[in-house]
C-alpha positions as a Markdown table, in Angstrom:
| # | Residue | x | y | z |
|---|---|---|---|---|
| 1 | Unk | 4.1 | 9.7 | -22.3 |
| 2 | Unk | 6.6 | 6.5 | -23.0 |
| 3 | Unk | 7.3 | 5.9 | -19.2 |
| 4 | Unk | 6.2 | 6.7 | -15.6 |
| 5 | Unk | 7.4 | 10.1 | -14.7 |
| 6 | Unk | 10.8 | 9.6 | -12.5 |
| 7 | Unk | 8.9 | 10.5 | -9.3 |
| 8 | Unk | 6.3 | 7.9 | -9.4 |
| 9 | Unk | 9.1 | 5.4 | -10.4 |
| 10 | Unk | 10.8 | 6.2 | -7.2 |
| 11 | Unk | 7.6 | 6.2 | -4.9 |
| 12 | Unk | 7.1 | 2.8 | -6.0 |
| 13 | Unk | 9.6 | 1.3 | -5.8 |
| 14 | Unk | 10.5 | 3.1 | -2.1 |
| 15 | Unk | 6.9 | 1.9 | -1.3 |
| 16 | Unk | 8.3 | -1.7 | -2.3 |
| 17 | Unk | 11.5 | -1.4 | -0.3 |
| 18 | Unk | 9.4 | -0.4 | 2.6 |
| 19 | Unk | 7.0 | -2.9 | 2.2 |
| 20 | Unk | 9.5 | -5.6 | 1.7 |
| 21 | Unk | 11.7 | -3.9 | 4.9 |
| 22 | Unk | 8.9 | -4.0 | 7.2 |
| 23 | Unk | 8.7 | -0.4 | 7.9 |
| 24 | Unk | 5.2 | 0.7 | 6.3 |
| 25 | Unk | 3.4 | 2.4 | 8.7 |
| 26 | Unk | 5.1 | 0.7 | 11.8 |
| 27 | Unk | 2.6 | 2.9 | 14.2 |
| 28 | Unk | -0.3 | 0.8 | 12.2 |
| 29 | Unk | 1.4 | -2.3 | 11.5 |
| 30 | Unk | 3.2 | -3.1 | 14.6 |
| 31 | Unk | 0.8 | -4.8 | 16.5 |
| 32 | Unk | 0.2 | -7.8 | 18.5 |
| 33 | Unk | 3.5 | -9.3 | 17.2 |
| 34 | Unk | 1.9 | -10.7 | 14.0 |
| 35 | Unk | 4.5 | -10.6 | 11.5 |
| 36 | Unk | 2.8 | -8.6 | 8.1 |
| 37 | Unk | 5.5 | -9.6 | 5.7 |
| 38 | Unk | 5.0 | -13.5 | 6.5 |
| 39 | Unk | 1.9 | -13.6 | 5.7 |
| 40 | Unk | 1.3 | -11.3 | 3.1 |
| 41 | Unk | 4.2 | -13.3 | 1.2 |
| 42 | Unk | 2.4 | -16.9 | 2.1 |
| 43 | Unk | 0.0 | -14.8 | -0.6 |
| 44 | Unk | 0.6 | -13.8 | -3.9 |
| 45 | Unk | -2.9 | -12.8 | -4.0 |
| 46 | Unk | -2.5 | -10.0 | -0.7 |
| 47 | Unk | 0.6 | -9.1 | -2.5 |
| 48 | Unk | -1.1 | -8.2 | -5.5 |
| 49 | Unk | -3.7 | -6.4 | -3.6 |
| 50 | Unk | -1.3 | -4.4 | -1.1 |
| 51 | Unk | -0.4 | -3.3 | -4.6 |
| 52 | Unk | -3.4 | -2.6 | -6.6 |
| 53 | Unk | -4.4 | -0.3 | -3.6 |
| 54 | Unk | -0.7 | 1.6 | -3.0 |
| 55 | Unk | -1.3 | 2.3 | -6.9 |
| 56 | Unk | -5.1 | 3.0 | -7.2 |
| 57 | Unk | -4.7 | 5.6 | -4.6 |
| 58 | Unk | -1.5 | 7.2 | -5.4 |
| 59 | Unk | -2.5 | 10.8 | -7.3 |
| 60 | Unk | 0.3 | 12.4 | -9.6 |
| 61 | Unk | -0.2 | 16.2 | -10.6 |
| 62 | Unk | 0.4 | 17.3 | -13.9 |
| 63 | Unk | 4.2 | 17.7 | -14.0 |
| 64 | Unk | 4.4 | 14.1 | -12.7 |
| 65 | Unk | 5.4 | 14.2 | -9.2 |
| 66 | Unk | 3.2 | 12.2 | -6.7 |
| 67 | Unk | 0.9 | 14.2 | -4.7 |
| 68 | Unk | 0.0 | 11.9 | -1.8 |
| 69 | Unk | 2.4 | 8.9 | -1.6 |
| 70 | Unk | 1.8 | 9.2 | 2.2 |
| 71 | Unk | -2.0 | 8.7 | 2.2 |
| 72 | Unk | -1.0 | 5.8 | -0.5 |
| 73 | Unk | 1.1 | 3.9 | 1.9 |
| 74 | Unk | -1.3 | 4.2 | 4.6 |
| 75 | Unk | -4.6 | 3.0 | 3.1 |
| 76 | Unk | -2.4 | 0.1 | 1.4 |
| 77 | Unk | -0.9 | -0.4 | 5.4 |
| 78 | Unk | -5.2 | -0.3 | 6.4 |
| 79 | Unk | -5.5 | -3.3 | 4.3 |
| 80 | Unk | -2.7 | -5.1 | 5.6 |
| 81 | Unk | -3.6 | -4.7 | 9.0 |
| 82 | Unk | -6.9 | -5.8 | 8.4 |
| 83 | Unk | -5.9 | -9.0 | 6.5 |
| 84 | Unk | -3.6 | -9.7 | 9.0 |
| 85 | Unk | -6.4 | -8.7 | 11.8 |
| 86 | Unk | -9.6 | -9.7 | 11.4 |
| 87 | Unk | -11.0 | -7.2 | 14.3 |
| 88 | Unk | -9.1 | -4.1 | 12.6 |
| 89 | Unk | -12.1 | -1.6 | 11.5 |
| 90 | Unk | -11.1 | 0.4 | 8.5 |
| 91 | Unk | -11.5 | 4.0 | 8.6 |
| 92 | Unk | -13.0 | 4.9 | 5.9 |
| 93 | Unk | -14.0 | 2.2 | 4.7 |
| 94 | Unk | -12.6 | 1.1 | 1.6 |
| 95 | Unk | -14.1 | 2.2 | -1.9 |
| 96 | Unk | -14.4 | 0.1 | -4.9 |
| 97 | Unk | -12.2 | 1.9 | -7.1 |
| 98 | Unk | -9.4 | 1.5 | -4.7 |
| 99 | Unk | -9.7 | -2.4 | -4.5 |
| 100 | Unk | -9.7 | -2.7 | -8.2 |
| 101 | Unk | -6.8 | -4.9 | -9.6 |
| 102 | Unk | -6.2 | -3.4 | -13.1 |
């Protein structure tokens, strides 16, 4: 394979708009007032990471189209909320893999 299949370009980069939009997981994120994209981009470093996860977790069958870009968003929308609040409890809790930055 030369490039990502079309579908997994397009669930990225929707992720990004969304993430960039402020309309991830707005039941999850919408809390308190706290403003997600401020901080995250006061970061490069909780960028990266909102990214590594979105992209660790996201599954792809074997004709290339994304499997699960909805669990994706939301364990990447898990860590933002829990950057962003300290008292947040992730359910489950995160595994290794899905942390890694590649």
């Amino acid at each position: 394979m030369t490039h990502l299949p079309v579908d997994v370009r397009a669930s990225i980069r929707l992720f990004a708009f969304y993430l960039a939009n402020g309309t991830i997981d707005l039941d999850l994120l919408d809390f308190d007032g706290v403003d997600y994209k401020a901080r995250l981009m006061a970061s490069a470093s909780a960028f990266e990471q909102v990214f590594a996860i979105y992209t660790n977790v996201l599954q792809v069958d074997e004709a290339g189209e994304v499997v699960n870009d909805g669990d994706a968003q939301y364990r990447a929308a898990q860590w933002i909320r829990r950057y962003c609040d300290p008292e947040y409890q992730v359910e489950p809790p995160f595994q290794k893999w899905e942390l890694e930055l590649h």
